[in-house]
C-alpha positions in Angstrom: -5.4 -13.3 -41.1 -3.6 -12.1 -37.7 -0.5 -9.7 -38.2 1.2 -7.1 -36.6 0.4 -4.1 -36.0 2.3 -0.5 -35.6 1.6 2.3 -34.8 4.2 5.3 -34.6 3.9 9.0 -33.5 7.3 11.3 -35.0 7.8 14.4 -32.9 10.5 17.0 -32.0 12.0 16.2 -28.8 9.3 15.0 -25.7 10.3 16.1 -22.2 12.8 13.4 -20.8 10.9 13.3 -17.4 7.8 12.5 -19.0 8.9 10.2 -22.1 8.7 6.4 -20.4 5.0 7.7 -18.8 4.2 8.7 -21.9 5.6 5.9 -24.1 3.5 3.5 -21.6 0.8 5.3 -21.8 0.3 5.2 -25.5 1.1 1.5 -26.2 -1.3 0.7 -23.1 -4.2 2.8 -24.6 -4.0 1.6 -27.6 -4.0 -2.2 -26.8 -6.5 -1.9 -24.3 -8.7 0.2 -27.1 -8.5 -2.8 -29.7 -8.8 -4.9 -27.2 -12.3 -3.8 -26.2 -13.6 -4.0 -29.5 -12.2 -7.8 -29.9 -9.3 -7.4 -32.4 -6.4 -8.7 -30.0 -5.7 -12.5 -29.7 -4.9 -13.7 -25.9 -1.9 -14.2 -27.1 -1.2 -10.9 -28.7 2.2 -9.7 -27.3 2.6 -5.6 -26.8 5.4 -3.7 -26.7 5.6 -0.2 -26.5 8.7 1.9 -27.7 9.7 6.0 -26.6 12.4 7.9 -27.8 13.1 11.6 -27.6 11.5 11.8 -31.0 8.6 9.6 -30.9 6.0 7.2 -28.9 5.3 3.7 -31.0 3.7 0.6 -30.0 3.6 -2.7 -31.8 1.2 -5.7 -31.3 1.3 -9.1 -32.7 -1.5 -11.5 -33.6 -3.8 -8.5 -34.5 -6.9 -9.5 -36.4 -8.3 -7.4 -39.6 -11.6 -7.6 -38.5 -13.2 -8.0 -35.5 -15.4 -10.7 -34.8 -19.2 -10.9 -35.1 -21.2 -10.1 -32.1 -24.6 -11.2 -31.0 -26.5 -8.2 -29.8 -29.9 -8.6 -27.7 -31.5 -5.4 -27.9 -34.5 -4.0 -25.8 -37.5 -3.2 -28.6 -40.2 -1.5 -26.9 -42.4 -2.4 -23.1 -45.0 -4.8 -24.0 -48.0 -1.8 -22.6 -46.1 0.4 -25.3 -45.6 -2.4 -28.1 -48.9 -3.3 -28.1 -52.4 -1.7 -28.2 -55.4 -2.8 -25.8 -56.7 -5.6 -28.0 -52.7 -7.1 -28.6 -52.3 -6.0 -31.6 -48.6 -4.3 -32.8 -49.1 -0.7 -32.3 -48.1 2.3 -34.1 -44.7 3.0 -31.9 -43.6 -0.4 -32.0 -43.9 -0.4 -35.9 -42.0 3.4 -35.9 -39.2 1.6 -33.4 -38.6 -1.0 -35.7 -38.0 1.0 -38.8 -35.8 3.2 -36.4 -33.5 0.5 -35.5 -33.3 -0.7 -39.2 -35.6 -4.2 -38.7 -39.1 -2.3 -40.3 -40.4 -6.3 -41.3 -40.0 -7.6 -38.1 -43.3 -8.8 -36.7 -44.0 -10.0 -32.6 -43.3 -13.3 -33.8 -39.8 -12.5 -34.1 -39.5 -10.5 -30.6 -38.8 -11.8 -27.7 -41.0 -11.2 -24.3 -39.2 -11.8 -21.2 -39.4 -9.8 -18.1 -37.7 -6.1 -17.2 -37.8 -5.0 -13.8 -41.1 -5.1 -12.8 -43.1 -4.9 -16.4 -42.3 -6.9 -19.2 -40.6 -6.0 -22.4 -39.8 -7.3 -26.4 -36.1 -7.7 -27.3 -34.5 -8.4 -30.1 -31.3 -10.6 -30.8 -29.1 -10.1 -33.7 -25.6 -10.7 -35.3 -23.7 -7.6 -35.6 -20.9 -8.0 -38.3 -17.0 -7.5 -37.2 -15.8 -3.9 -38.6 -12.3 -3.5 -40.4 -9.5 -2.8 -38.3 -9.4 0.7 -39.5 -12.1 1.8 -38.5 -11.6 0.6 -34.6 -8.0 1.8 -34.7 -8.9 5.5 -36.0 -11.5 5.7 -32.3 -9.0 4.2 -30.9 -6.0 6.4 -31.3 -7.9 9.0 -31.3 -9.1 8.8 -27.7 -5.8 7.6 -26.5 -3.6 10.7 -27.5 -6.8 12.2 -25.9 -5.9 10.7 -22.7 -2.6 10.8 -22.4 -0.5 12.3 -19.3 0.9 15.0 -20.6 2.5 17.2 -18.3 1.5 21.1 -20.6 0.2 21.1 -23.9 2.0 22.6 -26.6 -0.4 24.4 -29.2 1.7 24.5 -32.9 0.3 25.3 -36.4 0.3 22.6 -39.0 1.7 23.7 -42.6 -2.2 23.4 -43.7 -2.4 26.0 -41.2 -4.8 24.7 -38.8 -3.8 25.5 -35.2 -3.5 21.4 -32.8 -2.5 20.9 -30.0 0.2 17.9 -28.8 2.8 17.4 -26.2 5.8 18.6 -29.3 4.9 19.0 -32.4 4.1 15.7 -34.6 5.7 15.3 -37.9 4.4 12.0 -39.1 2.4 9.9 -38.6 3.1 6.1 -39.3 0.4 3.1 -39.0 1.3 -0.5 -40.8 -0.4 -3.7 -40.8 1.8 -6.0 -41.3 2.8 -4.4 -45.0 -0.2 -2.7 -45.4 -0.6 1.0 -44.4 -3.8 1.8 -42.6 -6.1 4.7 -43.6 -5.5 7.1 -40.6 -5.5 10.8 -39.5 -4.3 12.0 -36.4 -3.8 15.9 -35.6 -3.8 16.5 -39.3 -1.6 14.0 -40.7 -2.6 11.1 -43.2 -0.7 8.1 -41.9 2.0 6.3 -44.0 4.8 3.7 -43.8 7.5 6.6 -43.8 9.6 7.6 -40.3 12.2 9.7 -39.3 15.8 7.8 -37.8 18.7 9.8 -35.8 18.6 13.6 -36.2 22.2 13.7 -37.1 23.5 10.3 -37.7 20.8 9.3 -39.9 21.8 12.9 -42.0 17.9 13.7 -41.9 16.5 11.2 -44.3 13.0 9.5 -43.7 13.4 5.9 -43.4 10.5 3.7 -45.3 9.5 0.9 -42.6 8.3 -1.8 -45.2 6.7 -4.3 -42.7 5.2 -4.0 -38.6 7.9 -6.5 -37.9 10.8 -4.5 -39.2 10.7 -1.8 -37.2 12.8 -1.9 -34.4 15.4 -3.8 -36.2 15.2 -1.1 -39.9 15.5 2.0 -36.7 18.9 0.7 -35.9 20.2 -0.6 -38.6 19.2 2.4 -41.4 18.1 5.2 -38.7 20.4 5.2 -35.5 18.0 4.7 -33.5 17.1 2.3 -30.7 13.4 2.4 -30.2 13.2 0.9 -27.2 13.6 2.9 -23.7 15.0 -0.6 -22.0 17.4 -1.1 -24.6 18.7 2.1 -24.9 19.3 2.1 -21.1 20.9 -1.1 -20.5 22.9 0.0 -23.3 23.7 2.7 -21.3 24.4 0.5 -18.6 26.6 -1.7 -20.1 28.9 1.3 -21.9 29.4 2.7 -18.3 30.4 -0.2 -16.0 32.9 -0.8 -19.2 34.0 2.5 -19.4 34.2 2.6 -15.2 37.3 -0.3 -15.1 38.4 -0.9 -12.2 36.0 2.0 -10.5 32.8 2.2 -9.0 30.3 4.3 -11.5 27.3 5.2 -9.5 24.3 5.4 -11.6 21.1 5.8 -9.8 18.1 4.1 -11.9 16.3 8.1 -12.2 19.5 9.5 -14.1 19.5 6.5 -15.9 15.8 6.5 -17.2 17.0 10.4 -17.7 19.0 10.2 -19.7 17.8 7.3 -21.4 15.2 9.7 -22.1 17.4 12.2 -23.6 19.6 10.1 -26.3 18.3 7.7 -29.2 21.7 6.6 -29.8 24.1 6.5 -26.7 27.3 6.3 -26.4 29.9 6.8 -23.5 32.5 9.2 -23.6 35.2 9.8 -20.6 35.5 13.3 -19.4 38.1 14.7 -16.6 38.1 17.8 -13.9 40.9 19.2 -12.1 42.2 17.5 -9.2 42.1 21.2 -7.1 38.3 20.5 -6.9 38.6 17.4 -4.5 39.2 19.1 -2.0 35.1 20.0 -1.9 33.1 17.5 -0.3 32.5 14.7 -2.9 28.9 14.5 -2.3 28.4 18.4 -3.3 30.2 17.2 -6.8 28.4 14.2 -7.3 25.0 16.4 -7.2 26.1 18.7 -9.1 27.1 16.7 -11.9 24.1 14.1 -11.3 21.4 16.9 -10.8 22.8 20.0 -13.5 24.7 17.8 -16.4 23.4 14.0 -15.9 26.9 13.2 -16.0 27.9 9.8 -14.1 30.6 10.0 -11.5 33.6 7.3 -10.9 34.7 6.3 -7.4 37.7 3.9 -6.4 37.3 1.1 -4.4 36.8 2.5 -1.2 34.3 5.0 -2.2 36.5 8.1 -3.0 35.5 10.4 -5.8 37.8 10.2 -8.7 38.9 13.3 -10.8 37.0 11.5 -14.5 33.6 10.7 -14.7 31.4 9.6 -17.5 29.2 10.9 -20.1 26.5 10.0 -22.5 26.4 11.3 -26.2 23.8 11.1 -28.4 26.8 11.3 -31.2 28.9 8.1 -32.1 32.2 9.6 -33.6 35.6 8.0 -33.9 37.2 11.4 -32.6 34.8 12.7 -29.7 37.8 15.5 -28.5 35.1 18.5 -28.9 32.2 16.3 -27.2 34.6 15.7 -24.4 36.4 19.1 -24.6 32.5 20.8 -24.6 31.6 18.3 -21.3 34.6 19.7 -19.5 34.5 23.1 -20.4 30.6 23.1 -19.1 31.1 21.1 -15.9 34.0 23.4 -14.8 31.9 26.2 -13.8 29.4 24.6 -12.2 32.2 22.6 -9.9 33.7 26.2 -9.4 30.6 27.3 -7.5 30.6 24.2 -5.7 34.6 25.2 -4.3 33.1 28.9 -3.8 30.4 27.6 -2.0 31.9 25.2 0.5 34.9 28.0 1.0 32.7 30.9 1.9 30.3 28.9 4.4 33.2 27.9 6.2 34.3 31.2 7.1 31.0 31.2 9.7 30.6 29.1 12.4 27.4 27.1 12.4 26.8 28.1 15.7 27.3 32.0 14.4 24.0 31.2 12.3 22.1 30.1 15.0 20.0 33.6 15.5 19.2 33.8 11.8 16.9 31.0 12.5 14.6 32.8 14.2 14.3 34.7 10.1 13.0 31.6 8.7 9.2 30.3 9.6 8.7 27.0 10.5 4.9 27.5 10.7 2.4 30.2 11.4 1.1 28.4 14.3 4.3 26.8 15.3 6.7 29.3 15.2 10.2 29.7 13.2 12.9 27.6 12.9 14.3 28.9 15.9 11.8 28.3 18.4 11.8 24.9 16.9 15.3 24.0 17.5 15.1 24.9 21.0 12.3 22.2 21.3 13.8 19.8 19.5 17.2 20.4 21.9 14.9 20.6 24.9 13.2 16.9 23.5 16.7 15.4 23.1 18.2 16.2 26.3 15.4 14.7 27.8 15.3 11.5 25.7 19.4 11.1 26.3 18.3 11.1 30.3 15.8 8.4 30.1 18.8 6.1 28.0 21.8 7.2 30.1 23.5 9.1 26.7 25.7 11.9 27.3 22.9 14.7 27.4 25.1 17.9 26.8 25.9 16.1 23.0 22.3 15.5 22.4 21.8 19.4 23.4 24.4 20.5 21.2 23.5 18.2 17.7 20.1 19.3 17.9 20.8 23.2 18.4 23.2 22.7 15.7 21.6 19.8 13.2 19.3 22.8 11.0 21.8 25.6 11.1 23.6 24.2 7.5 20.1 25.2 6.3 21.5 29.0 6.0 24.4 28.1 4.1 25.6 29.0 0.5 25.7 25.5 -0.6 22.6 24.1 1.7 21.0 27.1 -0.5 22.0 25.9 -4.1 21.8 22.2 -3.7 18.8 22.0 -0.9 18.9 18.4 -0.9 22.8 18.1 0.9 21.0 19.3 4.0 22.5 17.6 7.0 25.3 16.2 4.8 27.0 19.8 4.8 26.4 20.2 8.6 28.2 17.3 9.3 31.2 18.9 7.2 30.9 21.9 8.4 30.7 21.2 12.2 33.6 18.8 11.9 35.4 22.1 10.5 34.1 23.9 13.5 35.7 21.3 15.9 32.6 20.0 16.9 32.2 16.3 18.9 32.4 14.0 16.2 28.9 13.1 17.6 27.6 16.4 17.4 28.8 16.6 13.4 27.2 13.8 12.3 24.1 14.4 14.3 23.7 17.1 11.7 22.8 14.3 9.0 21.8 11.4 11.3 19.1 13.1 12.5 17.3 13.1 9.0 17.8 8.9 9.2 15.6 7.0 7.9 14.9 9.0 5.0 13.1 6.4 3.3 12.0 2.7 3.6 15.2 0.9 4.0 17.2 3.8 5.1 19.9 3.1 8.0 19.4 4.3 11.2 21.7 6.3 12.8 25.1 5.0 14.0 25.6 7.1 17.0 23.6 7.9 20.5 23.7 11.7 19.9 22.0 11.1 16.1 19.5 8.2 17.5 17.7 10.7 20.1 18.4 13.7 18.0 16.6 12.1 15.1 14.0 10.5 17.1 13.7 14.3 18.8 13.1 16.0 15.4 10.6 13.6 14.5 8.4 12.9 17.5 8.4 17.1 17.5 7.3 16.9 14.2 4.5 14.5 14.7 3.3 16.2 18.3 3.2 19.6 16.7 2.0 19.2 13.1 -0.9 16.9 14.4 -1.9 19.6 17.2 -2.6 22.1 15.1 -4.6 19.7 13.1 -2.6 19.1 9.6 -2.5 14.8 10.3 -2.8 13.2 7.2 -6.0 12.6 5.4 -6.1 9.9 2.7 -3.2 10.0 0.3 -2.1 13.2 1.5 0.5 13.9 3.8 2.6 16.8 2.8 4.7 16.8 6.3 5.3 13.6 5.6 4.0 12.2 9.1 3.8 8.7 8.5 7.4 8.1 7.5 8.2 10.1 10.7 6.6 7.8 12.5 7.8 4.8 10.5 11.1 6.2 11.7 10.4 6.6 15.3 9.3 2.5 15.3 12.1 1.6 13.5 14.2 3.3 15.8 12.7 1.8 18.8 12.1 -1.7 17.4 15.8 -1.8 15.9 17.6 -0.3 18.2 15.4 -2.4 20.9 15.5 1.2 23.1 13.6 0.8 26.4 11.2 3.9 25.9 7.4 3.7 26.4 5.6 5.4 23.9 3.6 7.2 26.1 6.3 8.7 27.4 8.1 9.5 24.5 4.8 11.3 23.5 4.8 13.1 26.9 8.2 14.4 26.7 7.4 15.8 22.9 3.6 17.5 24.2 6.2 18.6 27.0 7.8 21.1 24.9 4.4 22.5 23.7 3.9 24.1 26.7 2.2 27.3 26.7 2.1 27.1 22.7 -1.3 28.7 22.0 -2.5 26.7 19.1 -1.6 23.8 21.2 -4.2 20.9 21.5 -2.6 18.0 22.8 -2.7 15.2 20.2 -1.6 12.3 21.9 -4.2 9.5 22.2 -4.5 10.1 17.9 -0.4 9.6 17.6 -0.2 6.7 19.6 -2.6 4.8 17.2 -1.1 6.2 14.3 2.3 5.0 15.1 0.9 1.8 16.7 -0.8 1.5 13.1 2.7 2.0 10.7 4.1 -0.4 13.5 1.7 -3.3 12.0 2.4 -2.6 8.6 5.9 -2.4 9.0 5.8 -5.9 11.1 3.2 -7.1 7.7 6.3 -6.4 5.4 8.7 -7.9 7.2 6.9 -11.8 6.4 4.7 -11.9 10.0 1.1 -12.9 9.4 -1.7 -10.0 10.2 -3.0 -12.5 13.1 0.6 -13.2 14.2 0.8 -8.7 14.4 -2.5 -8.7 16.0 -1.8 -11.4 18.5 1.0 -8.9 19.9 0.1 -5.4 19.1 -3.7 -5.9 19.9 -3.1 -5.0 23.8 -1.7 -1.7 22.1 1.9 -2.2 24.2 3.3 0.6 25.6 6.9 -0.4 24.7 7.8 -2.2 21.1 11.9 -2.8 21.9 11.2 -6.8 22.3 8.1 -6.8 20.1 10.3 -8.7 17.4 11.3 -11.7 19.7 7.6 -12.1 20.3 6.7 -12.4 17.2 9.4 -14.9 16.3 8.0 -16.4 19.4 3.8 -16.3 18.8 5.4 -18.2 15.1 7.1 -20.7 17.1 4.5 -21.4 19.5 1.8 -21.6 16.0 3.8 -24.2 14.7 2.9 -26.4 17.6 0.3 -29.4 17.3 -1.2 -27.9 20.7 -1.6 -24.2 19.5 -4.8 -24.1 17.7 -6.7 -25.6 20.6 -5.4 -23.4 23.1 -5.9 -20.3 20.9 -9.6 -21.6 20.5 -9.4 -22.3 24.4 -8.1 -18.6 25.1 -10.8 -17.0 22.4 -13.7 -18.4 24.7 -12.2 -17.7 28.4 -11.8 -13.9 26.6 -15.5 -14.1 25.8 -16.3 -15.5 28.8 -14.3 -12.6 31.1 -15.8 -10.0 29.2 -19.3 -10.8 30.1 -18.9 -11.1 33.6 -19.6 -8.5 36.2 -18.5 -9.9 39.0 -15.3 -8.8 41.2 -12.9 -11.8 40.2 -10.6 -13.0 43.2 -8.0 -15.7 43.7 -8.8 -19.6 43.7 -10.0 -21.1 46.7 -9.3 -25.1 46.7 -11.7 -25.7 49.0 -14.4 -25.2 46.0 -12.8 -26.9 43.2 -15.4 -29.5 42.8 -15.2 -31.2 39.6 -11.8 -33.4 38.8 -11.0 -31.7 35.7 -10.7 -28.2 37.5 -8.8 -29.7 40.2 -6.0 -30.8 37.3 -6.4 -28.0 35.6 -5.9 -25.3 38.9 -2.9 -27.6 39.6 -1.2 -27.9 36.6 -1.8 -24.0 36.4 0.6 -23.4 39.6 2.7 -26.6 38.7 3.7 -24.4 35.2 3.7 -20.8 36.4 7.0 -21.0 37.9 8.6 -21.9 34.5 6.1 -19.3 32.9 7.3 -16.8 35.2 11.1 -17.8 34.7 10.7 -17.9 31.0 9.3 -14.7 30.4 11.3 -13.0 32.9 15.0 -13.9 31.0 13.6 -13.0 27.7 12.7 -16.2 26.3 9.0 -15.5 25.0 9.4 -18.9 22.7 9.9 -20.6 25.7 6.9 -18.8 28.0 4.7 -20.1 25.3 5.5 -23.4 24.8 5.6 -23.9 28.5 1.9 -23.2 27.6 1.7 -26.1 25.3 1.7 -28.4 28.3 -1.7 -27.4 29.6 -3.7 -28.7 26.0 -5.5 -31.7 27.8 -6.2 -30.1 30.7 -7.6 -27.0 29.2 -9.7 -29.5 26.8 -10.8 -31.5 29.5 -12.4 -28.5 31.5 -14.3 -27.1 28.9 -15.6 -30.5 28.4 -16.6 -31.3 31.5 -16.9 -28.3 33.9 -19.9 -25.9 34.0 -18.1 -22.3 34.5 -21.3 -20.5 34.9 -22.7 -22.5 37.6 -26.0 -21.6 39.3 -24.0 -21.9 42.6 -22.4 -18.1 42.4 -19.0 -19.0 44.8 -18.3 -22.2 42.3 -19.0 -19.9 39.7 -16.9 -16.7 41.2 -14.6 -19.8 41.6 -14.3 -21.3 38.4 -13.9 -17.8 36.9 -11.3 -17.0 39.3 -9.4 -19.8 37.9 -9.8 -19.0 33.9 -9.0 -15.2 35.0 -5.5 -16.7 36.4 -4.8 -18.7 32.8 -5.9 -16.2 30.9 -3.7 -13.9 32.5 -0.9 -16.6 31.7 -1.3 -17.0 28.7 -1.3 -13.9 27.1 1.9 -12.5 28.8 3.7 -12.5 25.3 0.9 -12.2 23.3 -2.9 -12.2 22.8 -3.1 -15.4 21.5 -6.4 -16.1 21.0 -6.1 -13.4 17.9 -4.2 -16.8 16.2 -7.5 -18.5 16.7 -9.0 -19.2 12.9 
């Protein structure tokens, strides 16, 4: 009879980082185990369970014994099995007895081919084995496996010497109501867990059956077993406690501090209003980052002076928990105030040579010779788009120089932010300040680009540098590794140029960057290598956004210099494949392609005189009757138009494969007929290759 299964690990308290890895990992190990040895159901339902104080799994529909198998087992070659007259020989009779089947005869065996000789086998039932059994292998090599970040070694009060993640107090293993005969790190399992540290007041709660267990945990221990629970619990207890405000809650504080609790609860806390006057972002890290505490906002997005905590205490009168919150974060929003009041006694611009104290890389330089590329790289790039080139200058001398600050220092990760504070307190252009975090943008898939010219080329500057230099010294990416993260750089730099539609060649951009290399000793010029790479993180990014990888190919397989309109032409190469007409002239275009490529000859225009045949007459003048409008369309932008302008030529394309000889014997009425495919071809694929849509 199927039942439920459970199986529970009690521990002192697992790392919070690691806990939901770890809880997953356990529950998945184990099903998959039992699972491989036949004792789960299909529809046997898993679900695994992590607190600070434990790792559990339960499964339903488990069966006590797993079911019979039939085994067919090799025996013996037949040269080996038998001696030169056929008769059983000595080995086979000593294999037999072996294997446990000593009164088998070679009636019983059967003969069938292996490789290339032939060999007996024998096929048997192998009884099912108890659940017990398989589950003790099982857990065994899944706590074996697990991904634990350092192993703890503790002594047991036998006084062997294990080794676990935290120490493990009990060891719990039902079936159904039955407890299951296990050992694990040198405990003997039982029905017998451990609920809340505190609110529980230390007493082992009995779990009398698999299917109690969540339910007995909260009720009789304070606890809720389950990581998901406890943090949309957590959830929920915030956005009541917020009102009327904004609590910002970033999913990785709250699987934190899920992590951390088995029985949250929200409690309101409160600092000083004196510390508003530091820029909100610094607090919010702090207090995110040092004390998982969850900040409060108003409406428009300005910090507010309470912000929210989660106990792992319930208590009608939570004044020292709150009193104990405030008294800790105080300090720690102290230094933030120190912080942000010494750095702006200094100039950002008065850091500037300290730069040249900080290496960038041994091959590349310090940070200092690396701003003054990145500023040379801007200015240039402001030129070729008409921006205001002494800003661009002065955000990229100025965008790294928040890295030598006092706050930049503790809380590494408000780079940029605290430049843009901090030149606005300096009196910078407000382009020039927020160049200082701009030019980070995108950070990450889905980022926003920046808002302003003066952050655009100053982030696109800092990037393509990166890229250029990084990869000429030869540090490109390799597999999964990347550790200058060059492939979201140049995720950026397309996003950039396909977003903001900015009328830069690639090429150009590229020679600009390699510009500022110049006389740079480890130098090799990298170019050709980028310009694939980016072209590459350009078709992926195009995959994501819902285009097809022939509608990407069909545009990016002439590798295009510039990618500002590349957009509209895919929107337009989707039109165009919707039409009744486009898979017969992609087929059409696919074979004048072949055809091109295996001609040698010098291809000119189309002379009337020797268009012989009727359907190449049509076809040479419906050519010039629809290259006007071709010419019209693709010249005012509209690619959707320039290719279903296409759409009229169907028949007439059909009609000369199907009745026209291109390779003639007659070379000029070949050179001829060539001349004309070279003259649609050349039509066709102004927006797109689209013989790449050809199936």
């Amino acid at each position: 009879m199927n039942q439920t299964l459970l199986v529970e690990l009690q521990t002192e308290e697992l790392p919070p980082k690691a806990l939901v890895k770890l809880g997953a990992a356990f529950a998945t190990g184990i099903a998959n185990g039992l699972k491989a040895r036949g004792f789960l159901d299909d529809g046997s339902v898993v679900t695994p369970y992590a607190t600070p104080r434990r790792l559990a799994v339960s499964i339903t529909e488990v069966r006590a014994t797993s079911p019979d198998k039939s085994i067919r087992e090799k025996v013996l070659p037949v040269s080996v099995a038998l001696d030169k007259e056929g008769n059983p020989s000595a080995p086979l009779a000593k294999k037999l007895a072996a294997i446990g089947f000593p009164d088998l005869t070679i009636a019983d065996l059967e003969r069938a081919q292996d490789g290339k000789a032939e060999s007996f086998f024998y096929t048997y039932t192998a009884p099912g084995s108890a659940l017990a059994g398989g589950l003790q292998d099982v857990l065994s090599e899944t706590v074996a496996k697990l991904p634990i970040p350092k192993l703890m070694s503790y002594q047991r009060p036998d006084g062997d010497t294990v080794q676990f993640v935290r120490p493990v107090h009990l060891l719990l293993a039902l079936f159904g109501e039955l407890v299951l005969p296990l050992t694990l790190l040198g405990l003997d399992a039982g029905r017998q867990t451990m609920g809340h540290r505190f609110l529980s007041h230390g007493q082992s709660i009995a779990i009398a059956h698999a299917d109690h267990y969540a339910a007995t945990l909260e009720t009789e221990g304070k606890v809720l077993a389950g990581a998901a629970a406890r943090k949309e619990s957590i959830r929920a207890q915030l956005l009541e406690k917020a009102g009327a405000d904004q609590v910002l809650m970033p999913e990785s504080l709250l699987d934190e501090v899920a992590a951390l609790v088995e029985w949250p609860v929200v409690y309101e806390c409160r600092f000083e209003d004196v510390f508003l006057s530091v820029p909100q972002e610094c607090l919010i890290l702090t207090m995110q980052t040092n004390q998982k505490y969850f900040a409060l906002t108003d409406a428009e997005g300005k910090l507010r002076s309470r912000f929210l905590i989660v106990s792992n205490i319930a208590t009608s009168d939570p004044r020292h928990i709150v009193g104990g919150n405030e008294r800790v974060v105080r300090p720690r929003l102290s230094d933030a105030k120190f912080f942000f009041e010494q750095d702006k006694k200094k100039t950002l611009e008065s850091r500037l040579p300290l730069l040249a104290n900080v290496v960038y890389h041994n091959k590349l330089g310090t940070q200092a010779e690396r701003t003054e590329r990145v500023t040379r790289l801007a200015g240039a790039l402001a030129k070729r788009l008409g921006y205001d080139v002494p800003l661009a200058e002065r955000g990229a001398r100025l965008a790294k120089a928040d890295l030598l600050t006092d706050m930049v220092g503790e809380f590494p990760e408000l780079q940029g932010i605290m430049g843009t504070y901090y030149a606005r307190h300096d009196g910078e252009h407000d382009e020039v300040a927020l160049a200082a975090s701009e030019h980070y943008q995108p950070r990450f898939a889905g980022d926003q680009l920046p808002s302003t010219n003066t952050g655009l080329v100053v982030a696109l500057a800092d990037k393509l540098e990166t890229l250029v230099g990084i990869w000429a010294i030869g540090l490109q990416p390799t597999g999964e590794k990347d550790p200058f993260a060059l492939r979201r750089h140049a995720l950026g730099v397309m996003r950039m140029l396909v977003e903001k539609r900015l009328p830069l060649s690639i090429s150009d951009l590229l020679a600009d960057a390699a510009a500022v290399f110049e006389g740079q000793a480890a130098f090799k010029d990298p170019r050709s290598e980028v310009i694939a790479f980016m072209l590459e993180r350009l078709r992926g990014m195009l995959r994501e956004r819902g285009f097809t990888p022939n509608e990407v190919e069909a545009v990016l397989a002439q590798n295009p210099d510039r990618v500002d309109d590349v957009v509209q032409r895919l929107e337009a190469v989707q039109a165009f494949a919707a039409l009744p007409e486009s898979a017969s002239l992609a087929a059409a275009n696919k074979r004048i392609t072949n055809i091109l490529k295996k001609t040698d000859a010098a291809i000119g225009s189309v002379s009337q005189a020797l268009l012989q045949e009727e359907a190449e007459r049509k076809l040479a003048a419906s050519v010039e009757r629809v290259r006007p409008q071709v010419d019209a369309a693709f010249a005012g932008g509209d690619f959707a138009g320039t290719l279903k302008t296409l759409a009229q030529l169907r028949d007439d394309v059909d009609a000369f494969f199907n009745d026209v000889m291109v390779m003639a014997e007659d070379e000029a009425l070949r050179n001829n007929r060539l001349a004309l495919l070279s003259s649609l071809h050349g039509m066709m694929n102004r927006v797109a290759d689209i013989s790449k849509l050809a199936t």
